[in-house]
N, C-alpha and C positions, 0 to 999 in steps of 0.2 A: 351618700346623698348626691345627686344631681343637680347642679345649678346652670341652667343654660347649657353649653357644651361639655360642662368638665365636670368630671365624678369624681370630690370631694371624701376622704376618708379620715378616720382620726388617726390623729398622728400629725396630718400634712398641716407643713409650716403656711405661712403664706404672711403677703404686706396688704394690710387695711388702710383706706385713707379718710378721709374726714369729708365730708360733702360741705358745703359751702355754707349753708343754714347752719350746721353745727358748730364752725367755727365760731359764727357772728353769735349766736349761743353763749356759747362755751365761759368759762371762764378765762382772766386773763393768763392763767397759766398755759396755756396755745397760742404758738403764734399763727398769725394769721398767715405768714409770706413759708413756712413749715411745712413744705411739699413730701418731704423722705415717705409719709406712713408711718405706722407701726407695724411689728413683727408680732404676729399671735399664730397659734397652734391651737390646733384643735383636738377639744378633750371629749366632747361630745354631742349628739343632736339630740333636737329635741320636736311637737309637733303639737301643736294647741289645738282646741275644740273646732275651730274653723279652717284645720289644715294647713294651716300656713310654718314654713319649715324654718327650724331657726338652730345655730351653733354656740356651745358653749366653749370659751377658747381661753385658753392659758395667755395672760402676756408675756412677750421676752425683754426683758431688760438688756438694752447693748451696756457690757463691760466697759468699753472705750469706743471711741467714736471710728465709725465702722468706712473705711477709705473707699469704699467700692460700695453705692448705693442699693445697685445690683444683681449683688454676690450674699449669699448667708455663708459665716462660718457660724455650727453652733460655740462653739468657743468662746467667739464675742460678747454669747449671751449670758444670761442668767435667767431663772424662774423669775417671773411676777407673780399677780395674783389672779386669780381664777375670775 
C-alpha cells in the first residue's frame, strides 16, 4: 500500500503517535506530556465500500524501557494484541 511517498508492506515495523484530540479523549491511562509513540507492525490491509485504505497492525510491547527512542531492537519487544 502506498501512503503519500512511502510504500507500506506487511511486516513493516513502524511508531504511531496519538494526535492531540485523542489524547484529550482518551482515557487517563495516557499521559498527555507521552511523546515516544507506539511500536505496531503491520499484519494486514484492508479497504471499505468508499475506498478509503486502512491497516490492521500487531502492537509491540517494549520488554524494558527502550534507551534509544530511535532505534528498534525487536528483542525489546514482545507481541501484543491485534
Amino acid at each position: 500500500m502506498v501512503f503519500g511517498d512511502v510504500r507500506y508492506q506487511i511486516g513493516d515495523v513502524m511508531k504511531i503517535f496519538l494526535e492531540e484530540e485523542e489524547v484529550r479523549n482518551a482515557t487517563k491511562e495516557i499521559d498527555p506530556n507521552d511523546t515516544l509513540g507506539r511500536i505496531v507492525q503491520i499484519v494486514g490491509f484492508h479497504k471499505d465500500q468508499f475506498c478509503e485504505k486502512y491497516a490492521s497492525v500487531r502492537w509491540l510491547v517494549m520488554n524494558d524501557r527502550v534507551n534509544d527512542a530511535d532505534s528498534f531492537d525487536p528483542l525489546m519487544f514482545k507481541e501484543g494484541t491485534q
